[in-house]
N, C-alpha and C positions, 0 to 999 in steps of 0.2 A: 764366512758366515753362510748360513746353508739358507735354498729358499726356501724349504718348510720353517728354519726360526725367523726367518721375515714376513713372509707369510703370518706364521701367528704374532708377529708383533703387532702387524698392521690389524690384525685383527682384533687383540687386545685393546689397539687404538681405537677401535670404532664402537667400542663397546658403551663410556659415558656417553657418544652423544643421541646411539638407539634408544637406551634407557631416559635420555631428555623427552626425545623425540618422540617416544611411544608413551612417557607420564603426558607429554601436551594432548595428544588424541584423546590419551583417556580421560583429561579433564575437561576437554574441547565436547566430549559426547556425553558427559554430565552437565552440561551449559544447554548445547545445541541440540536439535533435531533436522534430521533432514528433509527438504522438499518435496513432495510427491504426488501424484495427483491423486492416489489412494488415500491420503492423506487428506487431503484435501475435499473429497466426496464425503470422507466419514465425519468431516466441521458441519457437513450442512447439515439442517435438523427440518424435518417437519414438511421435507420440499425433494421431491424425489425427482433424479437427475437423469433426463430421455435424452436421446440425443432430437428428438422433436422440438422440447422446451428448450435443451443448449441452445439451437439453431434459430428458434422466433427471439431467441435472448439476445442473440449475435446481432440481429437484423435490428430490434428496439432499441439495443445500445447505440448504432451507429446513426438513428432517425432522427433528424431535427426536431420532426413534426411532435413531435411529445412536449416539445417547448411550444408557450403560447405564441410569441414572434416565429417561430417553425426555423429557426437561426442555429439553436444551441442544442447540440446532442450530450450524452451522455460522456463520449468520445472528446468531444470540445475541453474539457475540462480534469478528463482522465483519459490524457491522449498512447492511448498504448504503443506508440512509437517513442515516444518522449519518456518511458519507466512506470506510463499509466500517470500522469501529472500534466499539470500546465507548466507552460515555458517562464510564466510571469510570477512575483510574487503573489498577488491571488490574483483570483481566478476573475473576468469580464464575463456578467449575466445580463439579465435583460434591460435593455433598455441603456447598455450602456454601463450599466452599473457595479461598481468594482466590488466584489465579495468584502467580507471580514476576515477569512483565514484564510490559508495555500490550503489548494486541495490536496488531501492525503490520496499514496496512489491506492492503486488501483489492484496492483499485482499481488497477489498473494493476500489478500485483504481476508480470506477467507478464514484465514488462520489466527486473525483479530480477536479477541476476546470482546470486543463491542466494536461500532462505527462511529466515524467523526474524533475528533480530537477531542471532546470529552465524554463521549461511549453514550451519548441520547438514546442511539440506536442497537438495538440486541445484535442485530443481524447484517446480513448485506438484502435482504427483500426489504425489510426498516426501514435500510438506508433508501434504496432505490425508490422511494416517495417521497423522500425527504426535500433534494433539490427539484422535484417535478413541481414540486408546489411554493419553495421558498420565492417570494418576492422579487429578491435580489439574486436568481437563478433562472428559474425555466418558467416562474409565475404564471403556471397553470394548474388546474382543476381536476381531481379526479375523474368529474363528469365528462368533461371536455376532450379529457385522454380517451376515456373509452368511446365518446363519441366520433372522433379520430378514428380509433382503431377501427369499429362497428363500420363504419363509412367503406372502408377496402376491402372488398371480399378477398383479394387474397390473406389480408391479418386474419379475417375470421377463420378462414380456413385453417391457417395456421396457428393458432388458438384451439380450436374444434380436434386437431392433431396433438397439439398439447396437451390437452385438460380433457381428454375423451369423459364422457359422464358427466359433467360438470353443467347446467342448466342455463349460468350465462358465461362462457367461456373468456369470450373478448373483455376483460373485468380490469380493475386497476388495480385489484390481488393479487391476479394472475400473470399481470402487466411486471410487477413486480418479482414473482416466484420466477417469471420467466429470464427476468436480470438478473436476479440470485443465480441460477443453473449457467448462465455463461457467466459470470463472473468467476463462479468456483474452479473455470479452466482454466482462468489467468493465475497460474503458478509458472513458478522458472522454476525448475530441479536443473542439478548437475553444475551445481555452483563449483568455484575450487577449493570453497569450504566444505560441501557436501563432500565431495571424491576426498578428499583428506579425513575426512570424519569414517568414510570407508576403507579407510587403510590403502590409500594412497600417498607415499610417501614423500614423492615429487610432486603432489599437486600444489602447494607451499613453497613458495622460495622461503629463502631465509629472513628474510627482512618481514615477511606476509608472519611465519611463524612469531618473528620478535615481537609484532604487532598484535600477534592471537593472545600470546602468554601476558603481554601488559593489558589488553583486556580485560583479561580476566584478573587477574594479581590488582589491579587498582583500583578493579569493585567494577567496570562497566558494565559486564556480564550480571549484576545485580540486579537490575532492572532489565535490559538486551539482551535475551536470552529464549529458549524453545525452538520451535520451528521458522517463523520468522524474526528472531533476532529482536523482539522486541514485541510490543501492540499485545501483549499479553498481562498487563499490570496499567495502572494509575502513580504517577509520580508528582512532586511539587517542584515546579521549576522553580530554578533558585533554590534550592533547597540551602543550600549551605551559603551563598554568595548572589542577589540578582542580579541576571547579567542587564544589558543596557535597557532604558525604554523604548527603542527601537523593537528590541528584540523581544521586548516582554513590557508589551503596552500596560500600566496601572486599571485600564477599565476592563479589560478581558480579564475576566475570572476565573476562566477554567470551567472544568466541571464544577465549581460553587453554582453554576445557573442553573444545572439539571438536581444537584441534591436539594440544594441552602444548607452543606452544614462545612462549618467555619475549615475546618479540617483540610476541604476541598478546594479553597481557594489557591490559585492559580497552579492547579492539581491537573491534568493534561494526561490521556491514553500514551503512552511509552511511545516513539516513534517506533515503528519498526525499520531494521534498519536492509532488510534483504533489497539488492540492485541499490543500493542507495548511494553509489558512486556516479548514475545516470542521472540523478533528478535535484541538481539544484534549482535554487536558493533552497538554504532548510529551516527549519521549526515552523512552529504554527503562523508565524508574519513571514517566513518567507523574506528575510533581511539579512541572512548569512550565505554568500552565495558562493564559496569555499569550502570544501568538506575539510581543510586545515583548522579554518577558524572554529566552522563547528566544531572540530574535535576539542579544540583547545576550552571555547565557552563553556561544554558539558564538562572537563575536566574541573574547569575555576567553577562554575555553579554548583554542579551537584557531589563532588566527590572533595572541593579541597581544594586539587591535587594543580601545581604550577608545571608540565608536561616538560621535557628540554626539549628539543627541537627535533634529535634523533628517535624521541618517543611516537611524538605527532606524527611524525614520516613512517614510522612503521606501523602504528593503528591505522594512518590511512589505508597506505598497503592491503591490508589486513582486510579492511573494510571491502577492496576494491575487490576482495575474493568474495564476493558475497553477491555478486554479480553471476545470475544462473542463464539457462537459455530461454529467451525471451517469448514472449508467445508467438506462433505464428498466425496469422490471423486475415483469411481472406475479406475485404474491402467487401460488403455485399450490393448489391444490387436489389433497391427499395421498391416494395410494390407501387403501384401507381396510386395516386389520389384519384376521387369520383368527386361527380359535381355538388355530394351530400359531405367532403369532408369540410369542416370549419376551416374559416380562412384563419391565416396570422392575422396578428396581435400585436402590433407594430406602431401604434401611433408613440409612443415615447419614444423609440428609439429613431424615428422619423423627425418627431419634433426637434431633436439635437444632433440631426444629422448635419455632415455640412457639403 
């Protein structure tokens, strides 16, 4: 036997699993989009991105002081070492006070089609007032922010850098736009879903592949799909099956609290699922702390579908290719406080201390 007809046997071998292997791409990039930060800049609206404003954005996200006890930053809660999340089911606010939901992260949020687990919020500027003022978060005051801020000359200045033309710079508008422009940096591209979706044929093991086509083929991709893999749609948990009360409290209603219409009940922003191998516990309680069992619940609730065990193992897999390069992100170094800035706000969490 000659090696040219070996040769082309071998060849002729390799032929169904190219034509598997390049139909999966091509349905994997009818599904997916990839991470970018071009991408990324073109989500934002209405909020033009300097590297002045990224940079006063970087320094607010990391500052206690925007919290009234001056304890809790931005970072506390969307800790971008941890996937942009907390380590806890929810999140600890002031005073002590244990949140209602796990905070959604942080990374790639930009690519959200709203904020928060039931989209209250259009934006991430929306959102970035949202916990400055909630009660049970950073329970403080627009006024009181800016009066902070106004206190440091160096924020005014950086501010005054930010918002050139703008008549009162140091603002809790601009406090906000300026979270928005660092937030939009927080993408991971070059996931091993991304390099696969570019024609990468090894970025995929085998099992990562098994995991992509049952994805897709069992409807997950129905909802988890775009740029980040999800946070692009509204879904009803449970849809088919409720999973436990644990996991899907009877009082939390979903988006039913921001519409009132019936429809919406226990109706929930898609998770998105990008690095979502870094950030257990998952859903909005934060009571599944296995990306196994998640996979398994969203199969029994929303799809039907009873998983065999080699399924679950290879949508993890799959999942864990969704995992891109993580921000880098220098630790800054905060301007100082003046004798004019407001003190913390600390008698409740004083009161229960021990």
């Amino acid at each position: 036997m000659s090696r040219a007809f070996i040769a082309a046997l071998s060849a002729m071998a390799l032929i169904p699993f190219a034509a598997v292997a390049g139909d999966l791409r091509s349905d994997a990039n009818a599904v997916f989009k990839p991470v970018t930060a071009a991408a990324a800049a073109k989500a934002v609206k209405n909020n033009e991105l300097t590297p002045a404003k990224i940079e006063l954005g970087k320094e607010l996200f990391f500052d206690p002081r925007i919290s009234s006890s001056q304890l809790i930053s931005c970072n506390s809660c969307h800790n971008l070492s941890l996937g942009g999340v907390d380590a806890g089911s929810t999140s600890i606010g002031h005073g002590w006070q244990k949140g209602p939901r796990r905070a959604p992260t942080v990374l790639n949020a930009v690519f959200n089609v709203a904020q928060f687990w039931d989209g209250r919020s259009e934006d991430l500027k929306a959102q970035a007032k949202g916990p400055v003022q909630a009660g049970v978060e950073m329970n403080n005051t627009p006024s009181n922010v800016e009066a902070t801020l106004n206190s440091i000359p160096a924020y005014v200045a950086s501010f005054q850098k930010a918002f050139p033309g703008d008549n009162k710079p140091a603002s809790f508008d601009n406090f906000a736009k300026a979270i928005e422009a660092f937030e939009a940096t927080l993408v991971t591209p070059n996931s091993r879903l991304d390099k696969f979706l570019a024609g990468d044929e090894a970025a995929l093991d085998a099992t990562q592949k098994k995991g992509l086509r049952l994805f897709i083929d069992k409807g997950c991709s129905g909802c988890h799909d775009g740029v980040n893999a999800g946070g692009g749609n509204y879904a009803q948990f449970g849809a088919v099956e409720k999973p436990s009360a644990a996991i899907l409290p009877e009082a939390d209603k979903g988006r039913f609290a921001v519409t009132k219409s019936p429809a919406d009940v226990f109706s929930f922003r898609v998770a998105p699922l990008r690095n979502v191998a870094l950030r257990a516990p998952y859903f909005h309680t934060g009571q599944v702390w296995t990306l196994e069992e998640a996979v398994e619940v969203m199969a029994k609730s929303q799809l039907g579908v009873q998983l065999a065990p080699d399924e679950t193992t290879a949508i993890v897999a799959f999942l864990g290719a969704l995992t891109g390069d993580q921000p880098k992100v220098d630790y800054p170094v905060l301007p100082a406080r003046t004798n004019a800035t407001p003190k913390p706000q600390q008698e409740f969490a004083t009161k229960h201390a021990h």
